[in-house]
C-alpha positions in Angstrom: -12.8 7.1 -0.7 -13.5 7.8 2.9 -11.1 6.1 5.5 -12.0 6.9 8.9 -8.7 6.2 11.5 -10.5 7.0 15.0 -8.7 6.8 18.7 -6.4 5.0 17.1 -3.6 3.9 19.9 -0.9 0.5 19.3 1.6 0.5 21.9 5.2 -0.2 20.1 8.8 -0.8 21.7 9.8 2.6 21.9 6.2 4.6 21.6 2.7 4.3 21.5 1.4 5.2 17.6 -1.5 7.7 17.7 -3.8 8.6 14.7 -7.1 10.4 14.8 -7.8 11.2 11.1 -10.4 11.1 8.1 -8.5 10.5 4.5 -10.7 11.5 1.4 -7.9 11.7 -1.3 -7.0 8.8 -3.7 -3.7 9.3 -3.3 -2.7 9.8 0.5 1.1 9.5 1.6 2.7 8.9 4.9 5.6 10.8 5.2 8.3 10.2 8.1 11.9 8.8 8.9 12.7 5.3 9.4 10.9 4.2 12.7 8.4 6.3 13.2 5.6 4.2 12.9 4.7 4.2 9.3 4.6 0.3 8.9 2.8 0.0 12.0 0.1 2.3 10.7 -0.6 0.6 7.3 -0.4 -2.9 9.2 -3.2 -2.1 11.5 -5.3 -1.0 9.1 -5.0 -4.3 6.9 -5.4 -6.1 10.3 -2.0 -7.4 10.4 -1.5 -6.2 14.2 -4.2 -5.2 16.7 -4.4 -1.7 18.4 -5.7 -1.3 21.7 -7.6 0.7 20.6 -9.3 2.1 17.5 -12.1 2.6 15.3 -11.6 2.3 11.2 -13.7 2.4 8.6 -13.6 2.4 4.6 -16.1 3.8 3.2 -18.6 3.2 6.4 -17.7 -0.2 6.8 -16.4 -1.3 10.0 -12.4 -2.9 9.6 -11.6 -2.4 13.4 -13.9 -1.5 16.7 -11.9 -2.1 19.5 -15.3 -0.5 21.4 -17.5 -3.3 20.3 -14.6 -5.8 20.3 -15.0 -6.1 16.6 -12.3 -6.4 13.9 -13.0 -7.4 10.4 -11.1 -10.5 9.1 -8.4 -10.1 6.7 -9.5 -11.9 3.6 -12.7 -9.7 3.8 -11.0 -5.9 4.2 -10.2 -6.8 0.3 -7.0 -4.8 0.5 -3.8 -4.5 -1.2 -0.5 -4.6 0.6 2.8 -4.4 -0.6 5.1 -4.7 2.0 9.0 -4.1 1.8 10.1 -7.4 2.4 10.1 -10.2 -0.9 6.8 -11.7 -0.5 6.9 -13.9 -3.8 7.0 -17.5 -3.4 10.4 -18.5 -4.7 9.5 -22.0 -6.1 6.5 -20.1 -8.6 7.1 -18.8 -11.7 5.6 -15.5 -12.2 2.3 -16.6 -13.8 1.8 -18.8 -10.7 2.6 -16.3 -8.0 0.0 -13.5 -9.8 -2.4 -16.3 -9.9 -1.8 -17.5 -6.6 -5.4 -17.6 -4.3 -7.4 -17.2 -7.4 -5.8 -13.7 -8.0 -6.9 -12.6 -11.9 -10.5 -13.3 -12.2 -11.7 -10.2 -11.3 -14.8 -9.6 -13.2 -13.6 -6.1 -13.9 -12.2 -6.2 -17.3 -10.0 -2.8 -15.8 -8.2 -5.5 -13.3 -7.9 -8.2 -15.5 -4.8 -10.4 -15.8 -4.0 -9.2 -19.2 -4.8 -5.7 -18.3 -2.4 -5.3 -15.1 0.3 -7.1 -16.7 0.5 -5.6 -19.9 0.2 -2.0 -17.7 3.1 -3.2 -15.6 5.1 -4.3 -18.4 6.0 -8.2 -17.2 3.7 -10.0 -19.9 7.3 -10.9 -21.1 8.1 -11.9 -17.5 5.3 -15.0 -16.6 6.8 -17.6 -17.3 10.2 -17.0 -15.7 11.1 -18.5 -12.0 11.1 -15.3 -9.3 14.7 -16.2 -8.3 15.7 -15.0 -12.0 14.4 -11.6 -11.6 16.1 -8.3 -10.7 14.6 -5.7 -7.9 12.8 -3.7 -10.0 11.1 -6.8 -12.0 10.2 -8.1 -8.5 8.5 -4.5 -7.4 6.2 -4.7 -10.4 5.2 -8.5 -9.9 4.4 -8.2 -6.2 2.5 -4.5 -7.5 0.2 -6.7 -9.9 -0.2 -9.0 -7.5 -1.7 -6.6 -4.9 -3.6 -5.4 -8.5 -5.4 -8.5 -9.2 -6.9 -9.4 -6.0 -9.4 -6.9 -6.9 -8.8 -4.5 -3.9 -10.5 -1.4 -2.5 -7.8 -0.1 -1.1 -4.0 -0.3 -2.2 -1.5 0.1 0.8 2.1 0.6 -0.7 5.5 0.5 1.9 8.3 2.1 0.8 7.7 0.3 -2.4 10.7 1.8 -4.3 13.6 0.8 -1.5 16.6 0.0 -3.0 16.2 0.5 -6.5 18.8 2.7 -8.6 17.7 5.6 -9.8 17.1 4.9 -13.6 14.6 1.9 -11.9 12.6 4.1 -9.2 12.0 7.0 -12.1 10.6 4.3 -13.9 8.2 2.6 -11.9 7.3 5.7 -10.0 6.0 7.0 -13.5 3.6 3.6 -13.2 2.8 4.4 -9.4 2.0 8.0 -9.9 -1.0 6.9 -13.0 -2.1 3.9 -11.1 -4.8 5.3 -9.4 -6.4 7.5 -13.1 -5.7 3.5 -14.5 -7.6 1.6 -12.2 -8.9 3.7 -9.8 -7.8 1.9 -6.6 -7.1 4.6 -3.9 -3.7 4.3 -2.1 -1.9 5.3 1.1 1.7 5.4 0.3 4.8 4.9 2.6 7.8 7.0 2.1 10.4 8.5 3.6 11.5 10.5 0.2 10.3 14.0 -0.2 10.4 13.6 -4.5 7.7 9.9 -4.5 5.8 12.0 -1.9 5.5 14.9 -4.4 5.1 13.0 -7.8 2.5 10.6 -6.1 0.5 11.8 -3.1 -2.2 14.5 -3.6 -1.8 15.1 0.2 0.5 13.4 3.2 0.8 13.0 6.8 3.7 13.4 8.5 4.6 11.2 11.2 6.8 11.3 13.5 7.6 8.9 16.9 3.7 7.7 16.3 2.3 11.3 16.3 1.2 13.1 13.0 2.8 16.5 13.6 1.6 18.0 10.3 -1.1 17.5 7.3 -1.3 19.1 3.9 0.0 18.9 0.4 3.3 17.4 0.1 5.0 20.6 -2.3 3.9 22.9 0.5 5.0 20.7 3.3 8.6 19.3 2.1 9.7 22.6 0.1 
C-alpha cells in the first residue's frame, strides 16, 4: 500500500488538522487523545468532509486534489469505514444489513460472504434482528460489513469503545490477523497504547491536528 496524505489542511472548531505524510505499512495506527483530530483525519480521506486543502492518493490514484479541484466520489474510493457510532439499520436482520448495497459478491473467494462470516464468527448470528445483539456482536457485524464491500483500504475508529475487557481481547485477536486473512491494509484509530501495540506495525501520533511523532508503537508508547 502506498497512501500519499499531501498539504493536507481542514479547518476544525478549535484547530486547523495538518498532515503531510506517505504510509506504506498494512497496518498503520493513529494514536492521540480524544479530540485531536483523529476522526477528522480518516473522514477526509474517505471523502466524508472536504479539506481546503490536500492532495491524497492510494496507490497513485487521485482521492482528493484540492489543486485541480478534484475529489474522487465516495462510492468509487472503495473503502471500508467503521465508524464509532451504530451504523446498522435497525429494522434488518443481520443477513440483510451485510448484504445491504450488493455487499457479498465479491468475486474474491477470500471476501466472500461465507468466508468473512465464518472468520468473524456471526454465521450463528444472520438471521437475528440488530436490536437483539450485544456490543461486541454489533462490532463484528458492522466489521464484515466494511469486509464485504470488497475494499482497498479498511479505516477502523476506535472500533473497540466500550467493550469489557473479556470482549475487546477477543475481537482484537480478530483485528490484529485481519490484514494476513484478507490482506486489506488498515489505518486504525485509537487512543489505547495496548490495540496500538497488538495491531499497528507503525502509528502516528496526533495531537491538536499536528502529528508530533512517527515510529513503531512499542518504541513510542513504552
Amino acid at each position: 500500500m502506498k497512501l500519499e496524505i499531501r498539504q493536507l489542511s481542514l479547518r476544525l472548531e478549535r484547530f486547523t488538522l495538518e498532515a503531510n505524510v506517505d504510509l506504506h505499512n498494512a497496518r498503520t495506527g493513529i494514536f492521540g487523545p480524544s479530540g485531536s483530530g483523529k476522526t477528522s483525519l480518516l473522514e477526509t480521506i474517505a471523502g466524508l468532509r472536504k479539506p481546503e486543502m490536500a492532495s491524497i492518493a492510494l496507490d497513485n490514484q487521485s482521492f482528493e486534489s484540492t489543486a485541480q479541484n478534484y475529489s474522487l466520489p465516495i462510492r468509487l474510493r472503495r473503502i471500508g469505514y467503521v465508524p464509532q457510532d451504530d451504523s446498522l439499520f435497525p429494522h434488518l436482520s443481520v443477513r440483510h444489513n451485510l448484504l445491504y448495497g450488493g455487499n457479498g459478491k465479491s468475486k474474491d473467494r477470500t471476501l466472500s460472504f461465507e468466508h468473512v462470516t465464518s472468520f468473524l464468527e456471526i454465521t450463528s448470528l444472520l438471521d437475528r434482528h440488530v436490536q437483539s445483539l450485544s456490543r461486541g456482536e454489533n462490532q463484528r457485524i458492522v466489521i464484515a460489513r466494511a469486509l464485504l464491500s470488497a475494499p482497498r483500504l479498511l479505516l477502523l475508529d476506535e472500533p473497540l469503545t466500550a467493550l469489557d475487557a473479556k470482549l475487546k481481547d477477543a475481537i482484537l485477536e480478530q483485528l490484529g490477523s485481519l490484514h494476513r486473512e484478507f490482506g486489506i491494509p488498515m489505518l486504525y484509530v485509537t487512543h489505547d497504547p495496548k490495540e496500538a501495540i497488538e495491531i499497528c506495525e507503525e502509528i502516528l501520533m496526533l495531537e491538536s491536528g499536528k502529528i508530533i511523532a512517527r515510529g513503531s508503537p512499542r518504541e513510542l508508547l513504552a
